[in-house]
C-alpha positions, 0 to 999 in steps of 0.5 A, a space after each residue: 391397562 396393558 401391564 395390568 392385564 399381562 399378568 392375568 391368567 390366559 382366560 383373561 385373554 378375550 378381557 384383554 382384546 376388548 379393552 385393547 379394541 376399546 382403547 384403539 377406538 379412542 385414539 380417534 378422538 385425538 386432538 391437539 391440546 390447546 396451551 393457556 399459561 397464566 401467571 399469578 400475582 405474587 405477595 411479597 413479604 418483608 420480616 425482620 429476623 428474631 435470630 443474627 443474620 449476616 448484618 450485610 445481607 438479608 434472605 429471600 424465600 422464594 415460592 415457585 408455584 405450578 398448577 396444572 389443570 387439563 380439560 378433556 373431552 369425555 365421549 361416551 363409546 361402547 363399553 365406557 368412556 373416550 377421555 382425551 386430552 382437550 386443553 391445558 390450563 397452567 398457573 406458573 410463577 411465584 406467587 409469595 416472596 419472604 424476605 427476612 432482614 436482620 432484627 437488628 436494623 430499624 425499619 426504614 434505617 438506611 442499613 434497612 433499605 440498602 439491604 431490602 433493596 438489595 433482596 428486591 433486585 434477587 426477586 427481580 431475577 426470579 421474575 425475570 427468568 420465569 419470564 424469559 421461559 414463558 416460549 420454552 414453558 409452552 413448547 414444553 407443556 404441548 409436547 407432553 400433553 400431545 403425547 398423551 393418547 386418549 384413555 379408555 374407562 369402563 366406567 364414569 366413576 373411574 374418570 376423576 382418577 384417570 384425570 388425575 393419572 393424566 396430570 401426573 404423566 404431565 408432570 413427568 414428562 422428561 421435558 415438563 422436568 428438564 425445562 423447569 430444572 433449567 428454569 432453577 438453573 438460571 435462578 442460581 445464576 442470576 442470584 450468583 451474579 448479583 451478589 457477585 457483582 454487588 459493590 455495597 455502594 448502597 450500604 457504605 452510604 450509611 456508614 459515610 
């Protein structure tokens, strides 16, 4: 509201003490935002590639999903609308899994499995680590929804769009950013780790 009106002429100035009184009226209507994170179910799918691959290893595309849906409280006041945010509801997690393995082995083959299990265990990880930040998500999630002051509208149509603005600064939050960069940090590692450790005790059994 305020960088819009800086750039007004001067004889916009009283418009721009009202909406200021207006939006230092709804700072009243400031509450501590309640935090509900859910997570979803996740569908895992196992392929068999048209293309080479590796005859050793297989792929794992992994779908990171955040949702984020805010409730508010919408007050009418003089002139408009208070809209302050009440709660918010998150969907964080994954919710599909593709894993592709070379064409070349025959489902349910021992190279097939040894390799399926293999990609089962980089799943395993991305579950994990998502889990494992579930304290730091909320923590998170209430410190950039608590920074959120109440917005004033002038009128009832404009709330949807200021919603929608609100979950955009939500998102953005330097520590809504940070957490979940950490989130795919950890992944990298996990997934490194396996490979790095793996001793293909699985897949020698097959040629034995």
């Amino acid at each position: 509201m305020y960088k819009i009106c800086r750039h007004l002429p001067v004889f916009f100035g009283i418009f721009l003490c009202v909406i200021s009184a207006n939006a230092n009226q709804c700072l009243s209507y400031k509450i501590k935002p309640k935090i509900v994170i859910n997570t979803p179910n996740y569908n895992k799918r196992v392929e068999s590639s048209v293309a080479p691959m590796n005859l050793l290893h297989g792929d794992v595309v992994a779908t990171l999903t955040t949702y984020y849906d805010i409730v508010t409280d919408v007050v009418p006041v003089s002139n408009g609308y208070c809209i302050a945010v009440k709660e918010i509801d998150a969907l964080i997690g994954y919710t599909d899994f593709r894993v592709q393995i070379d064409g070349r082995h025959e489902k349910n083959s021992c190279f097939y499995n040894a390799i399926l299990a293999h990609e089962n265990r980089h799943i395993d990880a991305y579950l994990k680590v998502v889990d494992e930040y579930k304290n730091e998500l909320h923590n998170s999630l209430y410190t950039a929804a608590n920074s959120m002051l109440p917005v004033f509208v002038k009128n009832e149509n404009d709330i949807n769009n200021t919603i929608e603005e609100l979950n955009n600064e939500l998102q953005s939050h330097p520590d809504m950013v940070l957490v979940l960069q950490k989130i795919h940090a950890d992944e990298e590692i996990e997934n490194k780790n396996i490979d790095t450790m793996e001793d293909y005790s699985e897949i020698k059994k097959c040629v034995e």
